[in-house]
Every structure is written in structure tokens, then in C-alpha cells.
C-alpha positions as CSV (number, residue, x, y, z in Angstrom):
1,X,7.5,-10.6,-28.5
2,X,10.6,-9.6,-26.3
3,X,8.8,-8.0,-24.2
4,X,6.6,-11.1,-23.3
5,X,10.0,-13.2,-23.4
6,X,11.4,-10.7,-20.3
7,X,8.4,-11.1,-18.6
8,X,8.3,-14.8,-18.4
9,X,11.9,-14.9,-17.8
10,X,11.4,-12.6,-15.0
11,X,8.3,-14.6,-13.5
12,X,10.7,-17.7,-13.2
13,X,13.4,-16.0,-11.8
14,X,11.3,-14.0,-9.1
15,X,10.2,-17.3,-8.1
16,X,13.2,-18.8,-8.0
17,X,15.0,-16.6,-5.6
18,X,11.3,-16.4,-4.1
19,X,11.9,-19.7,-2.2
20,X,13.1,-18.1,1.1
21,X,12.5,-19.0,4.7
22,X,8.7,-17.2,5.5
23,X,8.2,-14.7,8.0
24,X,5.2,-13.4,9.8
25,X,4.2,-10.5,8.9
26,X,1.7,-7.8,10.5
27,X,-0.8,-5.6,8.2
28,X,-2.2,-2.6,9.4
29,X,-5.7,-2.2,10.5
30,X,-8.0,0.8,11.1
31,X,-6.9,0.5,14.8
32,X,-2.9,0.3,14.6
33,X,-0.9,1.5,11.7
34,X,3.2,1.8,11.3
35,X,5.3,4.6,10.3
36,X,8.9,5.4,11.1
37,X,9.2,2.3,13.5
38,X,6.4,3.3,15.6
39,X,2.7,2.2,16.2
40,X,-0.1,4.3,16.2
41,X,-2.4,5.8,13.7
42,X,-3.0,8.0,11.1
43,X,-5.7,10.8,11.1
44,X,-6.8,14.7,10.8
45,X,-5.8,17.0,13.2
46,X,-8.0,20.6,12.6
47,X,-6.7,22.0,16.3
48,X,-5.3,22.4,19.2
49,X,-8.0,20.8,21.2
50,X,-8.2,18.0,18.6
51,X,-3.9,17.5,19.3
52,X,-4.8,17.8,23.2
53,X,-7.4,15.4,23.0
54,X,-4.9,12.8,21.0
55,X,-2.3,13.7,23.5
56,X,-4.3,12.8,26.8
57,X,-5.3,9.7,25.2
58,X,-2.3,8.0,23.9
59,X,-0.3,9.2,26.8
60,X,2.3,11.1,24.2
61,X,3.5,14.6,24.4
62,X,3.6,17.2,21.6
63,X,7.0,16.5,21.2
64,X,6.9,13.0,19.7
65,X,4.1,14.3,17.3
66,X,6.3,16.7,16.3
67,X,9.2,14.4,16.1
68,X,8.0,11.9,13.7
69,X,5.6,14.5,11.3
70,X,7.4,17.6,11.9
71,X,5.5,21.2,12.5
72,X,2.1,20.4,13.0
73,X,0.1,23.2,11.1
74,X,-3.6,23.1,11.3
75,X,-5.8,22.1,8.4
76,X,-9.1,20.5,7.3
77,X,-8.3,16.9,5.6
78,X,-4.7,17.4,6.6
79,X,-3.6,13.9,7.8
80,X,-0.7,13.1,10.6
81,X,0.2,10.3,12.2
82,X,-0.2,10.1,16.0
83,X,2.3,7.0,17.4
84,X,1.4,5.6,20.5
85,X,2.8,5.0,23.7
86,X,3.7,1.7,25.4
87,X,0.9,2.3,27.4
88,X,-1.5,2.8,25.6
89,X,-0.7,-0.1,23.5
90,X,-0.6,-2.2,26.5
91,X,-4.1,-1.0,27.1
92,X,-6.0,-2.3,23.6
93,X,-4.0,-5.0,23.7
94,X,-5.7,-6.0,26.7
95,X,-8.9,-5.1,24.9
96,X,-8.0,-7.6,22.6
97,X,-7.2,-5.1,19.9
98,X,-4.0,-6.0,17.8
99,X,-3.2,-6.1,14.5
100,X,-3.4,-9.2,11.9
101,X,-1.2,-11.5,11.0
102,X,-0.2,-13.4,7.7
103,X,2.6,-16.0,6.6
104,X,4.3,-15.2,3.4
105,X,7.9,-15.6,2.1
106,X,10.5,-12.9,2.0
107,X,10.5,-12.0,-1.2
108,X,7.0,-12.2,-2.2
109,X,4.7,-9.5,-2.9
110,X,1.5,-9.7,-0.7
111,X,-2.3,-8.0,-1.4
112,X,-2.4,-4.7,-1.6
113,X,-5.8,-4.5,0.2
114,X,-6.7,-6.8,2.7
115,X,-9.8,-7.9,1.1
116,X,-10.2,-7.8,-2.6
117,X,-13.1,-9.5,-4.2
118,X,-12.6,-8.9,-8.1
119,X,-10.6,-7.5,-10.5
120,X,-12.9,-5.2,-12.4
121,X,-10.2,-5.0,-15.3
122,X,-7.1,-7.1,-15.9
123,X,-3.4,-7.0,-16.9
124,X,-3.9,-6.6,-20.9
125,X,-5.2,-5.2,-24.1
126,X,-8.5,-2.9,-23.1
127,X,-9.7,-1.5,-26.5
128,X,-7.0,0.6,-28.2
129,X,-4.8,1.0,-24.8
130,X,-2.9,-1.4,-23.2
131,X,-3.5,-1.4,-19.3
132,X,-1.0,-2.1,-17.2
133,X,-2.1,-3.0,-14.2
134,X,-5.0,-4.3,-12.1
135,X,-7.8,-2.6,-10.8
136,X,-9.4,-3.8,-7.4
137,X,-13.2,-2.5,-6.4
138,X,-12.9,-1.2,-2.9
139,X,-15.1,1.8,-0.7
140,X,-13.0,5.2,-0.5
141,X,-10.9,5.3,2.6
142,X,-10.1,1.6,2.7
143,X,-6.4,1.2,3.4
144,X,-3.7,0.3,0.7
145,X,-1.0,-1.5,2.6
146,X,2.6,-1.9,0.9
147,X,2.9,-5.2,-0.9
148,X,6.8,-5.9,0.1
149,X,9.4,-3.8,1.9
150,X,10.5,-0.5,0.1
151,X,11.1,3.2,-0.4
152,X,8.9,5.7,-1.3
153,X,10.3,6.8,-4.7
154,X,7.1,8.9,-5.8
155,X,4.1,10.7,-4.4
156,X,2.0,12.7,-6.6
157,X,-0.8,13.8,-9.3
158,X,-0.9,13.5,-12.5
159,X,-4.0,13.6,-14.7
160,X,-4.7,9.5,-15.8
161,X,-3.5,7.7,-12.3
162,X,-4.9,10.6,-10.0
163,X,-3.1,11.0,-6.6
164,X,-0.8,8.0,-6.8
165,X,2.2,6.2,-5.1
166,X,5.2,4.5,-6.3
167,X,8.2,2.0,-4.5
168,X,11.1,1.1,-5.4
169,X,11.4,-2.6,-4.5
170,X,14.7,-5.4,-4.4
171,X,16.2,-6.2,-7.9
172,X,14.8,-3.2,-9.5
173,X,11.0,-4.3,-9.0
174,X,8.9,-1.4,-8.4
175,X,5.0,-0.6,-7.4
176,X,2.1,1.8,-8.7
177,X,-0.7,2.6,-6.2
178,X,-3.0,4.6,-8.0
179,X,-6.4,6.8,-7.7
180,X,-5.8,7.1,-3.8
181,X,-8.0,9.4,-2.0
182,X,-5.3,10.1,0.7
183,X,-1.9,9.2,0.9
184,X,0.3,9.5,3.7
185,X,3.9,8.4,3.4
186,X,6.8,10.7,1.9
187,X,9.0,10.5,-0.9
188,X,12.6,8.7,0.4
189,X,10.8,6.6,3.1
190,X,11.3,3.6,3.9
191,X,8.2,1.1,4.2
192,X,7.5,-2.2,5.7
193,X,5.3,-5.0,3.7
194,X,2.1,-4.3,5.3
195,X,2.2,-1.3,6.7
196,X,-0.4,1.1,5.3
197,X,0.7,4.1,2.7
198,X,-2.9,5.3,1.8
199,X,-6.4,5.1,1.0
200,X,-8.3,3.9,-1.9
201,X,-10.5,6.7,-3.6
202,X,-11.4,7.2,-7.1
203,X,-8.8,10.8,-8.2
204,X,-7.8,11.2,-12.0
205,X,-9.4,9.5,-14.5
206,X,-11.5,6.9,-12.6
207,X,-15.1,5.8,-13.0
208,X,-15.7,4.7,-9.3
209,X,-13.1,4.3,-6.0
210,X,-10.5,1.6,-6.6
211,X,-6.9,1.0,-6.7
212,X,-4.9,1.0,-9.6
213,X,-1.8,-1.4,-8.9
214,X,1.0,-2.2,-11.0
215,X,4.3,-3.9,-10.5
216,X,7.0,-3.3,-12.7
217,X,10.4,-4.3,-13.5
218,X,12.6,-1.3,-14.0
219,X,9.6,0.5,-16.8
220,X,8.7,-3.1,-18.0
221,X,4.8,-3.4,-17.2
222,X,4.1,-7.0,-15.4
223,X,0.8,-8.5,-14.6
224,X,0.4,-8.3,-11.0
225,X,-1.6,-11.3,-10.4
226,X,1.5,-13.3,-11.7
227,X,3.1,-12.4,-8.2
228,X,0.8,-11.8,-5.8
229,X,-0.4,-15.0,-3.8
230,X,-3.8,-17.2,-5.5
231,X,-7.0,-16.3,-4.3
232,X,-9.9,-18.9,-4.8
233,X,-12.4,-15.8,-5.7
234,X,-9.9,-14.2,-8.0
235,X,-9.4,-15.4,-11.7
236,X,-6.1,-15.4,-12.8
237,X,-5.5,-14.4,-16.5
238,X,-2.4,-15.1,-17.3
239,X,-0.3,-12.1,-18.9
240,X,1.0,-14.3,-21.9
241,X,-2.7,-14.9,-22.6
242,X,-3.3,-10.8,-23.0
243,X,-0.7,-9.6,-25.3
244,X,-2.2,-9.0,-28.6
């Protein structure tokens, strides 16, 4: 019974101090991603012609690969991120390539996928285990985008959550991102809301590619869709409604 208590009490003062002046913020798409403060994207790199061929396109140099991922050492499925130059940004942008844009408040949590069309299993009691987060349906590879600005406090495996990332958020709030196929941030960065930290895949115990999310307040389990914004498509069980 405490335990729902703090997580009502916590639901009305997140939206409380929620009520901040909104900002626009830009997700990442397949075409431009973030990292360290610069744009680009994210992808394999198996050798030197591969680099060369990245470097001749995005007008860059070895140098600035190197800067931002540090030694580059060749490998199947091995995953760096390749910034652009001013140039070349000027160039899609002229293409009509850019990156979207939503409206949300300061200290709200956004979608961690850019598209989610169900929750395949809810916030609550799920036969003898209590699950304690929400699992979205999504193909491998599609990006998982930070749902508020952050630090990389964990990247890992572990046996039930697979490959699996977690934030460290304001006011002790923190993040799960779980099953990923790929994930490409670091422990002690620091990440943007929207900017993407890896891919959706189905690693530990999974039945099918999704993403495991879960936010938390210090270890205290919350359900996720009581802070992330209303979707018509998505029902919203309510967490008080799960506790058995």
C-alpha cells in the first residue's frame, strides 16, 4: 500500500513542477542523429574504404571521427558515429532532409519511439511476476530515442532485459530501455531528449523485437504511461488499477 501511496504522490508532484514554459524539441531520424553536440549518423564501419567513402561524402576528415569515437578499429556490426560537416548539412537540408520536430514541456518525458501502436503488455501484475514496465511492438533496428535529457548511467547485458540501457534523469527519476539490438551511447554521457541511444531488437528473455521501458524513481517501479504524453491509439491503464 506505500508503495502505491509514493507513486501517486510522485505522479502529482511530477506534474506539478511539470508546468514549465515548452520547448521545441528535435528527434532523430534515420537520416540525422546527435551525439556529443554534433549531427550526423550512426553506422558500421568494416574498413578503410568504407571510412574513406564516409569521409569523401560528409566532407570530414579522419580526425573528427576519431575525435568524437576514439580509435576506430575495424569490425563486422561494430557501430560509430560519423558527424557531419556544415556542408554537408547545408546540402540535405536543401534536399529537404531535416529532422522532426515536437512541442513538449521541459520536464516531461516524451515517446521513446517515434511511432508506437500498442502496448503488448502493461505496467502491472502478469501471472506470478510483477512487470514493471511497458513493452512497445516495434521491427529490429527501429530507433529508441531518449525520453528527457540525461546521463548514461548503465549500458549492458544481463540475462531477463537483454542488452539494455539506463538514465539517470532530474529529481532522481531514471529510465530502462531494454532488449535493444544495438546500442550506441556510453556509460557517463550525457544525452539530449530525442536524440537516439539505440535500436529496438528482441536480446534476453524476449519473445519477439520490442522495447522494454521503464521509468523509475530512485528503484521505485512507476507505470510509464502515467508520464508519457496521451495517445488516442494507446489505452492507458492506470497503475493504481494494477496493483494486486
Amino acid at each position: 500500500m506505500s508503495r502505491i501511496i509514493s507513486g501517486v504522490l510522485l505522479l502529482f508532484l511530477f506534474n506539478a513542477v511539470a508546468l514549465s514554459a515548452e520547448e521545441v524539441i528535435q528527434l532523430d531520424s534515420l537520416d540525422i542523429q546527435e551525439y556529443k553536440g554534433r549531427s550526423g549518423i550512426w553506422t558500421t564501419i568494416e574498413s578503410q574504404a568504407k571510412l574513406n567513402y564516409y569521409l569523401k561524402k560528409f566532407y570530414i576528415t579522419a580526425g573528427d571521427v576519431q575525435e568524437i569515437n576514439g580509435t576506430v578499429k575495424y569490425r563486422t556490426g561494430k557501430y560509430f558515429f560519423i558527424p557531419y560537416s556544415e556542408k554537408y548539412l547545408l546540402e540535405i537540408e536543401s534536399q529537404g532532409i531535416k529532422r522532426d520536430t515536437i512541442t513538449s514541456r521541459k520536464n516531461d518525458f516524451i515517446w521513446p519511439l517515434s511511432e508506437v501502436i500498442r502496448i503488448s503488455s502493461a505496467f502491472g501484475q502478469r501471472g506470478s511476476r510483477f512487470h514493471t514496465g511497458a513493452d512497445m511492438p516495434a521491427t529490429r533496428g527501429t530507433p529508441i530515442i531518449a525520453v528527457m535529457d540525461g546521463r548514461v548511467l548503465l549500458t549492458g547485458f544481463d540475462r531477463g532485459n537483454g542488452w539494455n540501457v539506463i538514465l539517470e534523469h532530474r529529481d532522481s527519476f531514471y529510465t530502462r530501455y531494454a532488449h535493444c539490438y544495438k546500442i550506441f551511447i556510453k556509460p557517463g554521457d550525457y544525452v539530449k531528449k530525442g536524440q537516439v541511444i539505440a535500436l529496438v531488437g528482441s536480446t534476453g528473455h524476449s519473445t519477439g523485437n520490442h522495447l522494454h521501458f521503464e521509468i523509475r524513481y530512485n528503484d521505485i517501479p512507476l507505470n510509464p504511461l502515467d508520464f508519457l504524453p496521451a495517445k488516442e491509439n494507446i489505452v492507458r491503464p492506470h497503475s493504481m488499477r494494477n496493483w494486486k
